[in-house]
C-alpha positions as CSV (number, residue, x, y, z in Angstrom):
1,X,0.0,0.0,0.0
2,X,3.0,2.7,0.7
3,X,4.7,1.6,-2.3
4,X,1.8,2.3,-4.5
5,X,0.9,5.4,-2.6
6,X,4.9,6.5,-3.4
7,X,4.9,5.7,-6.6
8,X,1.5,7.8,-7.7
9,X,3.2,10.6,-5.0
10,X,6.2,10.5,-7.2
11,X,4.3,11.1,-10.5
12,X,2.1,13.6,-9.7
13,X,5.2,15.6,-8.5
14,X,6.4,14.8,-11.7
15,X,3.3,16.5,-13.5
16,X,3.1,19.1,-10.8
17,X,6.6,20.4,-10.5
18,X,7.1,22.1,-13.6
19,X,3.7,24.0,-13.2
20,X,5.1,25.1,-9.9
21,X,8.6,26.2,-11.2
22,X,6.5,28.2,-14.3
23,X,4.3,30.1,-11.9
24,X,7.5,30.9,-10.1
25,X,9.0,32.1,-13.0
26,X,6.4,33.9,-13.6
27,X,6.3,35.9,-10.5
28,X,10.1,36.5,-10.6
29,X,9.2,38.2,-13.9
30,X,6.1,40.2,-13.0
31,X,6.9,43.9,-11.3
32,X,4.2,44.4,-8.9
33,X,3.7,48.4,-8.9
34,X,1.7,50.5,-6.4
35,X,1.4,53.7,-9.0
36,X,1.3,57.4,-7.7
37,X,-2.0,57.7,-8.7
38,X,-5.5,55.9,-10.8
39,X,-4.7,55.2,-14.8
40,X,-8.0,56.6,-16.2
41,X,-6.8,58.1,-19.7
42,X,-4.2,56.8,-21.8
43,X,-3.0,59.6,-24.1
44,X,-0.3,61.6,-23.6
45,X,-1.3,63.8,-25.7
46,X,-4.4,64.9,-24.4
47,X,-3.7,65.0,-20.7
48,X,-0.1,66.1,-18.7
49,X,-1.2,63.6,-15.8
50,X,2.3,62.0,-14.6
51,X,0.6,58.6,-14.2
52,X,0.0,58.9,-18.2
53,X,3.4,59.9,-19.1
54,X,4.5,56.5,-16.9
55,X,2.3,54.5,-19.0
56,X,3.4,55.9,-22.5
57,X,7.2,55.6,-21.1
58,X,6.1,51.9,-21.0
59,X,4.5,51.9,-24.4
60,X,5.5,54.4,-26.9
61,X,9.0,55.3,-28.0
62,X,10.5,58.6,-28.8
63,X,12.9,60.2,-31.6
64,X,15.1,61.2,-29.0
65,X,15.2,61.1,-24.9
66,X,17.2,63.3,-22.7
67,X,20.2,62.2,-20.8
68,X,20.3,63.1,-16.7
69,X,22.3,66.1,-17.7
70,X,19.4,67.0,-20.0
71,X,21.1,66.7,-23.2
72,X,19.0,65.2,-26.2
73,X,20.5,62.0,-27.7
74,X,18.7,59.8,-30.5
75,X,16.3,57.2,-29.4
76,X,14.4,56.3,-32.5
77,X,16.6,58.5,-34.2
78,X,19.6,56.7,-36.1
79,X,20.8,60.6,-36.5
80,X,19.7,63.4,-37.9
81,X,21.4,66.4,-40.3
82,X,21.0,70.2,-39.7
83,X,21.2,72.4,-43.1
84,X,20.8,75.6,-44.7
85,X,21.9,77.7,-41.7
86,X,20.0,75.6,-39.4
87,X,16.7,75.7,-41.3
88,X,16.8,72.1,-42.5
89,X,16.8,69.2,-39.7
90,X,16.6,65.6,-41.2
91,X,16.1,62.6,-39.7
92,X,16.6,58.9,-40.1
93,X,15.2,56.5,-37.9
94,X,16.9,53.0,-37.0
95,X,16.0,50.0,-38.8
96,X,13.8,47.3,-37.0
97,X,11.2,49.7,-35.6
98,X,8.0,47.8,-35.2
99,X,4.6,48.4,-33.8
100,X,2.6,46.4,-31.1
101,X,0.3,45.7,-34.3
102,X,3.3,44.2,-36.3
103,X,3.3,47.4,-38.4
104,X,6.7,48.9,-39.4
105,X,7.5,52.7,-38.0
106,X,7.4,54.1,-41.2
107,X,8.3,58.5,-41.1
108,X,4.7,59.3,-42.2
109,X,4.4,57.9,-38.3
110,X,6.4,59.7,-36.8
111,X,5.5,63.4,-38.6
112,X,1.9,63.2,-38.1
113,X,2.3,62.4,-34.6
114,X,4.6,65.0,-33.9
115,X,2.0,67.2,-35.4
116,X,-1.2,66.1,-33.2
117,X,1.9,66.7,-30.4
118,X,2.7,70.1,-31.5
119,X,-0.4,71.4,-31.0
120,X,-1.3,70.2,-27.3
121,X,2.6,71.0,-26.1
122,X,4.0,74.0,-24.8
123,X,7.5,73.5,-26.6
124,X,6.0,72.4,-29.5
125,X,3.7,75.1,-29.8
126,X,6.8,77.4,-30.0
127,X,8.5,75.1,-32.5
128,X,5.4,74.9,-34.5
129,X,5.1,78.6,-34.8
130,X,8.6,78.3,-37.2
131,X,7.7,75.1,-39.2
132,X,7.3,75.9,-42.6
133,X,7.0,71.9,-43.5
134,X,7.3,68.7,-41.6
135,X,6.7,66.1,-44.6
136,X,8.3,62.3,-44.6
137,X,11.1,62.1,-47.7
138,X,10.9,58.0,-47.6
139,X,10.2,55.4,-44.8
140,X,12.6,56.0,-42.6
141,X,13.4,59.4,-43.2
142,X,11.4,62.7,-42.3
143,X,12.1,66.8,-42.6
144,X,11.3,69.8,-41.2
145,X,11.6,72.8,-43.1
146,X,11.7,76.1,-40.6
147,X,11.0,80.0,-41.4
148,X,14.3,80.7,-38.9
149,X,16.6,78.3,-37.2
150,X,15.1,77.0,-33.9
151,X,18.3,75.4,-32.2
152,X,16.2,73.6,-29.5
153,X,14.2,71.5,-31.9
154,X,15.4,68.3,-30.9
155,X,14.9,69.2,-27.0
156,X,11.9,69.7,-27.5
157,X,10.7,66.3,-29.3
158,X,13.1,64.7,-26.2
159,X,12.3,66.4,-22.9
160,X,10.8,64.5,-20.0
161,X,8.0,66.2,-19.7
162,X,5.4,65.5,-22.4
163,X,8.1,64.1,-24.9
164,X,7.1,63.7,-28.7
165,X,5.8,60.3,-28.7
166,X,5.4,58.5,-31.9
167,X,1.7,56.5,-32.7
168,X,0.6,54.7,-35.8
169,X,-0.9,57.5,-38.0
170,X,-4.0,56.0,-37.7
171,X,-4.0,56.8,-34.2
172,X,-2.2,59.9,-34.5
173,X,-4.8,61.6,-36.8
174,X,-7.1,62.1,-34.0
175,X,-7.8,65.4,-33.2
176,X,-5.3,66.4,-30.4
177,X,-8.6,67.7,-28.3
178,X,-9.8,64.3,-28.2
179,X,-8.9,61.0,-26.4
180,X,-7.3,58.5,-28.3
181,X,-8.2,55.0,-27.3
182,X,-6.2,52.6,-28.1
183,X,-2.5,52.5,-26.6
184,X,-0.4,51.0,-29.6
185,X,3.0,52.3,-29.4
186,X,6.6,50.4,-30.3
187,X,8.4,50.8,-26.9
188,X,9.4,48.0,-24.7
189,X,6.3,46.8,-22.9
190,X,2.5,46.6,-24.8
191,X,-0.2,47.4,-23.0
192,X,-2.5,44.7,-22.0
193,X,-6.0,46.7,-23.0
194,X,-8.2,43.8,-21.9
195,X,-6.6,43.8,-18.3
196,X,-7.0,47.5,-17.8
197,X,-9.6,48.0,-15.2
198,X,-9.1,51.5,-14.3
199,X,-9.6,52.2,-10.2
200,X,-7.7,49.0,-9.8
201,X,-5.4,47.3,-12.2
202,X,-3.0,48.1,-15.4
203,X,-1.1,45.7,-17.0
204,X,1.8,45.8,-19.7
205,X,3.9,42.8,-20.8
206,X,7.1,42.7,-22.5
207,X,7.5,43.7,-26.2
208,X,9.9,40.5,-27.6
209,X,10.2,42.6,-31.2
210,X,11.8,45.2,-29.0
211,X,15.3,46.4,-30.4
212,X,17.0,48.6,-27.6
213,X,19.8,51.2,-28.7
214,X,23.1,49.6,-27.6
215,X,24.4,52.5,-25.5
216,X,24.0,51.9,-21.3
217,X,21.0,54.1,-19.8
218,X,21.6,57.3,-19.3
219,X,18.5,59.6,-17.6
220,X,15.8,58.1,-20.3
221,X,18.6,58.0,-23.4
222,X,20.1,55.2,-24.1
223,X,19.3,51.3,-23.9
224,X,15.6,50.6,-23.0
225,X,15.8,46.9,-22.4
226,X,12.3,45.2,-21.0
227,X,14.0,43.0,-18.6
228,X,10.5,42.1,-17.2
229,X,7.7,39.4,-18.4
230,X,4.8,41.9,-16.8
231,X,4.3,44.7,-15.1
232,X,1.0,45.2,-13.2
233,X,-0.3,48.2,-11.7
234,X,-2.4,47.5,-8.8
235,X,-4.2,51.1,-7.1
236,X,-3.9,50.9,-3.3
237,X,-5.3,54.2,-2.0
238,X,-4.8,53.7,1.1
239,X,-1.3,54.7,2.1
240,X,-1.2,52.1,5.5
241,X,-2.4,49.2,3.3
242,X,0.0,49.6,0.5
243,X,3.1,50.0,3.1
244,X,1.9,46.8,4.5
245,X,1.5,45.3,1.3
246,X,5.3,46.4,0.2
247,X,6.7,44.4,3.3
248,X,5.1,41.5,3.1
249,X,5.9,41.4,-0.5
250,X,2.6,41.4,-1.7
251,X,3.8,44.0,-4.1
252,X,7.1,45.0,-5.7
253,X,7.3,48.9,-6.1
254,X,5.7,51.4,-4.4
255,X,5.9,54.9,-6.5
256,X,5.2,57.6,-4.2
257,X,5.2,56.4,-0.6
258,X,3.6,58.9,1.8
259,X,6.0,60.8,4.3
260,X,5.0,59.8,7.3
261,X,5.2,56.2,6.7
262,X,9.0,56.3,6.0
263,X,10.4,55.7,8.6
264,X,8.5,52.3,9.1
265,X,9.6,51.6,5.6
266,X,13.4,51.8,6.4
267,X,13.1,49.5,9.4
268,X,12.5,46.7,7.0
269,X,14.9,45.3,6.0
270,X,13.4,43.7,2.6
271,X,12.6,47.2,1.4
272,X,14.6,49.6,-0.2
273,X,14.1,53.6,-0.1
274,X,15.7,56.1,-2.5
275,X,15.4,59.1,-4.5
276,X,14.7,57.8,-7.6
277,X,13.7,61.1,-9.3
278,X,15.9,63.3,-10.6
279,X,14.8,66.5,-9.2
280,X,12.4,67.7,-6.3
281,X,8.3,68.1,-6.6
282,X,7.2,71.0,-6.7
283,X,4.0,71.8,-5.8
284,X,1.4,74.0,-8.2
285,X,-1.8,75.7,-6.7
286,X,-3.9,76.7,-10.3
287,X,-6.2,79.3,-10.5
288,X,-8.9,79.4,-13.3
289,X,-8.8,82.4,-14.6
290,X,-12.1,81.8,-17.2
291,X,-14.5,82.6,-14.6
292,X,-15.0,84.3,-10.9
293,X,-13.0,85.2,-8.7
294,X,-10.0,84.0,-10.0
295,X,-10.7,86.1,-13.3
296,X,-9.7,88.9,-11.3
297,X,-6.2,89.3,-10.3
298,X,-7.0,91.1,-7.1
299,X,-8.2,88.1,-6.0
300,X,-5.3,86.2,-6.9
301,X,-2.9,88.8,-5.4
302,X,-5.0,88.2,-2.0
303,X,-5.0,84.7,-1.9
304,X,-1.0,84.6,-2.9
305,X,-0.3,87.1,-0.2
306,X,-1.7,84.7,2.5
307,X,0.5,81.7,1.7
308,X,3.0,80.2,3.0
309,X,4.6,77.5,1.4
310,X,6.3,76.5,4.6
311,X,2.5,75.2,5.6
312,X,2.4,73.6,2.4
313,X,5.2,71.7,2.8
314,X,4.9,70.5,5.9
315,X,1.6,69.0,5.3
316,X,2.9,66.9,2.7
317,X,6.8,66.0,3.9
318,X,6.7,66.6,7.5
319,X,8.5,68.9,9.6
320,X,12.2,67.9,8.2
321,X,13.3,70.7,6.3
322,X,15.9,68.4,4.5
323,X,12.6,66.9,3.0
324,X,11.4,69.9,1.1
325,X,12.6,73.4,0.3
326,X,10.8,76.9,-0.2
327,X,10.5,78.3,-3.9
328,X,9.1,81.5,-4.6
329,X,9.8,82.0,-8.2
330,X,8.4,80.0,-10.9
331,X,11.7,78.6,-12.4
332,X,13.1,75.3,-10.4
333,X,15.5,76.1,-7.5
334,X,19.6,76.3,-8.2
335,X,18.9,76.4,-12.0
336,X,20.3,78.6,-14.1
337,X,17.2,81.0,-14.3
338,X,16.3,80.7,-10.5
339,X,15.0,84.0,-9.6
340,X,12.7,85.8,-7.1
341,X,12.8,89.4,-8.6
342,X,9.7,90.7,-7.6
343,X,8.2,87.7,-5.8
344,X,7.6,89.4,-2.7
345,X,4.2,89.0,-2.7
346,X,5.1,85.3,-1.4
347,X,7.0,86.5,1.2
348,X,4.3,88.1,3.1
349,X,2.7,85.4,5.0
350,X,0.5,87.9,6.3
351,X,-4.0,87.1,6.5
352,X,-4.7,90.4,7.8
353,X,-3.4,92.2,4.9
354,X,-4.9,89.9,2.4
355,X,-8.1,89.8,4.0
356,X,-8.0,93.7,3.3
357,X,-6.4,93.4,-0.1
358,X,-9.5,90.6,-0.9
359,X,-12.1,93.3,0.7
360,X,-10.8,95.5,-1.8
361,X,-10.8,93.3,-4.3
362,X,-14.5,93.7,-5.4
363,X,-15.5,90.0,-4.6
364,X,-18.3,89.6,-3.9
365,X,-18.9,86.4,-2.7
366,X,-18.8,84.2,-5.7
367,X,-18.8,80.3,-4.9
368,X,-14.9,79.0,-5.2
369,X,-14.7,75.4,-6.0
370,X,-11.3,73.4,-4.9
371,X,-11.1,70.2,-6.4
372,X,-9.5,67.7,-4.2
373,X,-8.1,64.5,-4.8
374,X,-8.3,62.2,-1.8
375,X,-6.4,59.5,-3.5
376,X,-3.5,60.7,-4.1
377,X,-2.0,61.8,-0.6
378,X,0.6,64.9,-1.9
379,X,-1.9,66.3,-4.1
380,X,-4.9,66.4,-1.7
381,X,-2.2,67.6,1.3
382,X,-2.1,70.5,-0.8
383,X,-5.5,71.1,-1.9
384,X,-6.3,71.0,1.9
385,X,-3.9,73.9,2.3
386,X,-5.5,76.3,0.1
387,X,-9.1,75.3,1.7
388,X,-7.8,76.1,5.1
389,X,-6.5,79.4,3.8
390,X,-9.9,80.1,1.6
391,X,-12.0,79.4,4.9
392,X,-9.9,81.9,7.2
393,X,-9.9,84.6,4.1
394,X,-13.5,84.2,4.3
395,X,-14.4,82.7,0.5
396,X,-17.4,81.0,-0.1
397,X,-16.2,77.5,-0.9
398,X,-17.2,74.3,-1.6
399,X,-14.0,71.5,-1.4
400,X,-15.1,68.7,-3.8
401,X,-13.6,65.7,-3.2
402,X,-13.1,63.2,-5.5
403,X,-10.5,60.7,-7.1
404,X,-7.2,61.8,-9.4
405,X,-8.9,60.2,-12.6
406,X,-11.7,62.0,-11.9
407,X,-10.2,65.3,-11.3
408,X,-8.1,64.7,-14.0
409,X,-11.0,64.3,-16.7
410,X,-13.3,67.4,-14.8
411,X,-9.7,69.6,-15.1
412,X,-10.6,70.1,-18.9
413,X,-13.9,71.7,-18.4
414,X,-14.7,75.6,-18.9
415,X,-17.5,75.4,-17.8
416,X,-18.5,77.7,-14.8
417,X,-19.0,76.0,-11.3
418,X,-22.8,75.6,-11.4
419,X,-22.1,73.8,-14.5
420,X,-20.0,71.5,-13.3
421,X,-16.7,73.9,-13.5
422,X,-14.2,74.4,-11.1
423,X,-11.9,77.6,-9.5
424,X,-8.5,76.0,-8.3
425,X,-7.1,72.7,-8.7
426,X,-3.2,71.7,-7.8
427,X,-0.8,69.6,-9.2
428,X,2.5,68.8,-8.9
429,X,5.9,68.9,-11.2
430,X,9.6,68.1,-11.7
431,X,12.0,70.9,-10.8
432,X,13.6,70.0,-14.9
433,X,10.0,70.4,-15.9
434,X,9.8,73.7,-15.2
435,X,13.7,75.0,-15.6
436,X,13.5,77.0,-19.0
437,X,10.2,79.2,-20.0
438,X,9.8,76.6,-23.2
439,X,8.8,73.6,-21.1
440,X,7.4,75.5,-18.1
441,X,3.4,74.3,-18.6
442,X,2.3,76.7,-15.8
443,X,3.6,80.3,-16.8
444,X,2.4,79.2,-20.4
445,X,-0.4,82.2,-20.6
446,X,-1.9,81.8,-24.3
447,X,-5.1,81.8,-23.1
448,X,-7.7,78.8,-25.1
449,X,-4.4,77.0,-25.6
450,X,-2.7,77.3,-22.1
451,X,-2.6,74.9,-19.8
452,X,-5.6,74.1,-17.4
453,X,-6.8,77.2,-15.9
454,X,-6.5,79.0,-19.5
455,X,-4.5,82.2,-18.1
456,X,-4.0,85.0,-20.6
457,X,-1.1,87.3,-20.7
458,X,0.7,88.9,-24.1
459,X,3.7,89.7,-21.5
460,X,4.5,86.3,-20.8
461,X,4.2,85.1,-24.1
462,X,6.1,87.9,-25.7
463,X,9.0,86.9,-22.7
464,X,8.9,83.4,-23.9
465,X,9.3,83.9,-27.2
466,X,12.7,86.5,-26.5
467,X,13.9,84.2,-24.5
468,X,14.0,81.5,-27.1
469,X,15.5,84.0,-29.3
470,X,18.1,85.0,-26.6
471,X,21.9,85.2,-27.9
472,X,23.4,84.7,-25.1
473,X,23.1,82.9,-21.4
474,X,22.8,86.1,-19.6
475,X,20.4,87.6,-22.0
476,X,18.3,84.7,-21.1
477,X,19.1,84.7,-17.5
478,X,17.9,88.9,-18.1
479,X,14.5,87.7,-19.7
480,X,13.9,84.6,-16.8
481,X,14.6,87.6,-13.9
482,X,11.6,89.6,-15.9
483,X,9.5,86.6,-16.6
484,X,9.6,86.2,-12.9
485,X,8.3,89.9,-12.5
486,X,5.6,89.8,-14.7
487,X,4.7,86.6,-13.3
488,X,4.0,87.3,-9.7
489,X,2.2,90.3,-11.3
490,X,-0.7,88.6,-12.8
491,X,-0.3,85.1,-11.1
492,X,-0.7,82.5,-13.7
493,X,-0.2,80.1,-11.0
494,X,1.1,80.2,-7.2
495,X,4.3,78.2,-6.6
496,X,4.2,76.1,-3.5
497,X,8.1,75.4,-3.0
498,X,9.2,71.5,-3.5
499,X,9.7,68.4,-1.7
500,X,11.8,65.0,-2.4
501,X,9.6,62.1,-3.1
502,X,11.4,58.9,-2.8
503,X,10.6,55.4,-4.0
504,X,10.3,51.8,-2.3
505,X,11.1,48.9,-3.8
506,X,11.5,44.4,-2.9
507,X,15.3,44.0,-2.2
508,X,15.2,41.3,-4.6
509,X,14.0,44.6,-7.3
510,X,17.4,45.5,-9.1
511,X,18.3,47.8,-12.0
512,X,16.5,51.0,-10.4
513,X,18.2,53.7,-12.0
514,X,18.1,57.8,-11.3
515,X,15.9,59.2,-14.1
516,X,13.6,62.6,-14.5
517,X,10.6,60.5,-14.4
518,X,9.5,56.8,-13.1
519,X,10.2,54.4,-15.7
520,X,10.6,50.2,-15.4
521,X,12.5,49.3,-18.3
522,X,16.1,47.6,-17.4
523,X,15.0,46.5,-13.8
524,X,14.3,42.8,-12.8
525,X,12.9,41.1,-10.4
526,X,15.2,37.9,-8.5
């Protein structure tokens, strides 16, 4: 009876154990991500939400990424040709370059998607105002003709923030105002559409046609290699349950832990903290300026003069100052156009005198709406900032709260509040995100075409547009100091200083890399 009972023992182990050892391969392949926030729209295009630019760092590829010290190298790119005093750029992209669909990148690709880009980016809108043509000579090669040289071009198709993605032209032919649908890109992971559940899962798996430049990483240039089988986004609102979910290795990666669970984090020794990101957060309180108050800059100057970022900061990172840092300008800290000429209206820290400056103001009342998103921790720390201050300035407001993907589809409405509109939102950014007035999305004032909040300004824009013609560095350092002026004049937006927002990841995670933004190609799993 034993014997018999060994020898069926022995061959069902026989069945069984290679089923086991797959489904432990399989785990040791799958990245188990707690993201910084719900994946509810999928174009890059369309919306600036940082969980979207993670996802289309997953799927799409680029003509060229930026290095960590912001320089542009070719991605897609083989190399490109500048002629004609710098009015002819050509480029020629590698061979291999294939689709999730099995279609070849073809240059017809790659110009009609930097088109639809163009006209939804705040780079590209200023490169697209010196585009004579953008037409594809052959397959793999495309050209832009300009109207005067524009010696950033390739920066802006590469920067972090918002980077020229290339789509299929199918997909890229939909109107930049509207969603596309379908994520079909031909970076290293493809997304898994019928997996995507959004408020709880996202799934990618690896892209085997993938053909990674050969040079090491560097920032987001160089080799993108998709080490991983899958990587699976699951959304844990609640801060306590994902940190318990980290350390007992119920998940891999944890994005943006919150603060104050830290210091639990480093006492486990299976988990690994560090500052991932390349620069600090900083933190953005938007006005929208389409409708009252906010239409009146009064009322903006009386809200900025009550704020402290100090308060801000705190309520997000805790009381160590070595985790955050005041701001008050609107270019990043310890960069090169870092100023606070006329900024000190954010030095004042003073209710009294903005409760008189909103009494003389002229409001008159009008409901404020403050969207709040209590699902993602920083952003809502924030938002909770500004109600406080609102309440004691003595605003009529209503704090809506609701979820990121939520707040991120209401952002795009100008509608006023009793229609569903809203007054202030806030958001966060990278320090390199908003270093040069070209790729600063907040002190973009173009009105219709501006960011969220739709601010309106012929100042600004004409400082932009000298600074990109600047000859030299301190002619553009001159035009960031007056850029700063103007600025905290009108108040596109109130800067709310920065913090550092590490990561957490398994030990057994390696192959986590500094980079501007959170990306998951060249990391395993053991």
């Amino acid at each position: 009876m034993h014997g018999r009972r060994g020898v069926m023992a022995a061959g069902a182990a026989a069945v069984v154990a290679p089923r086991i050892a797959n489904a432990q391969n399989a785990a040791t392949r799958t990245l188990r991500v707690i993201p910084q926030a719900n994946l509810t729209a999928l174009d890059p295009v369309w919306t600036t939400a940082v969980v979207t630019r993670n996802h289309a760092y997953l799927v799409y590829d680029q003509i060229a990424a930026v290095n960590l010290a912001g320089e542009p190298k070719p991605q897609m790119a083989e190399g490109w040709t500048v002629e004609n005093d710098g009015r002819t750029w050509t480029f020629t992209l590698r061979e291999g370059l294939r689709f999730h669909d099995g279609e070849r990148v073809r240059a017809q690709d790659c110009s009609v998607s930097i088109r639809r880009w163009a006209q939804r980016d705040t780079f590209g809108q200023a490169l697209w105002q010196v585009v004579d043509d953008l037409s594809a000579l052959d397959d793999r090669r495309f050209r832009f003709r300009l109207k005067k040289p524009f010696p950033h071009l390739v920066l802006a198709m590469a920067k972090s923030q918002n980077p020229a993605f290339v789509m299929p032209e199918r997909l890229a032919n939909t109107d930049p105002f509207q969603q596309v649908r379908e994520a079909v890109g031909s970076g290293p992971f493809r997304f898994v559409q019928a997996e995507w559940n959004p408020g709880q899962r996202a799934v990618w798996t690896r892209n085997a046609d993938y053909v990674p430049r050969q040079e090491p990483v560097d920032g987001l240039a160089g080799g993108r290699v998709p080490r991983l089988e899958r990587v699976e986004w699951t959304i844990i609102s609640d801060p306590a349950t994902a940190a318990s979910a980290l350390m007992t290795g119920e998940q891999d990666y944890w994005e943006y832990p919150l603060h104050d669970l830290l210091p639990l984090l480093k006492r486990n020794r299976e988990v690994v903290l560090n500052q991932r990101l390349q620069e600090g957060t900083y933190g953005v309180c938007r006005f929208n300026h389409l409708h009252p108050p906010f239409n009146n800059v009064a009322v903006r100057r009386a809200f900025a003069m009550a704020v402290d970022q100090r308060d801000y900061l705190r309520a997000v990172a805790g009381t160590d100052a070595d985790a955050w840092g005041t701001c008050e300008g609107v270019f990043a800290c310890g960069t090169s156009l870092a100023s606070e000429d006329g900024s000190d209206l954010l030095r004042q820290h003073d209710i009294d005198r903005a409760k008189a400056a909103l009494a003389a103001s002229g409001y008159a009342g009008e409901k404020v709406v403050l969207m709040a998103p209590g699902d993602y921790p920083q952003i809502n720390a924030l938002s909770l900032v500004s109600a406080d201050l609102m309440r004691r300035l003595g605003m009529n407001l209503e704090v809506q709260s609701t979820d990121w993907g939520t707040m991120v589809q209401r952002r795009a409405s100008k509608e006023p509040v009793d229609r569903g509109g809203w007054s202030m939102i806030h958001t966060t950014t990278s320090g390199t995100d908003i270093a040069v007035p070209a790729i600063h999305l907040f002190l973009r004032a173009n009105g219709a075409d501006a960011w969220f909040g739709w601010p309106s300004d012929a100042r600004i824009e004409e400082l932009r547009t000298q600074w990109l013609d600047a000859s030299s560095p301190d002619e553009g350092r001159r035009i960031g100091a007056e850029l700063n002026r103007r600025a905290m004049e009108v108040l596109p937006y109130v800067p709310l200083g920065f913090y550092w927002q590490p990561s957490a990841w398994r030990r057994n995670v390696t192959g986590a890399f500094r980079t501007p933004t959170t990306v998951f190609w060249n990391i395993s799993k053991g």
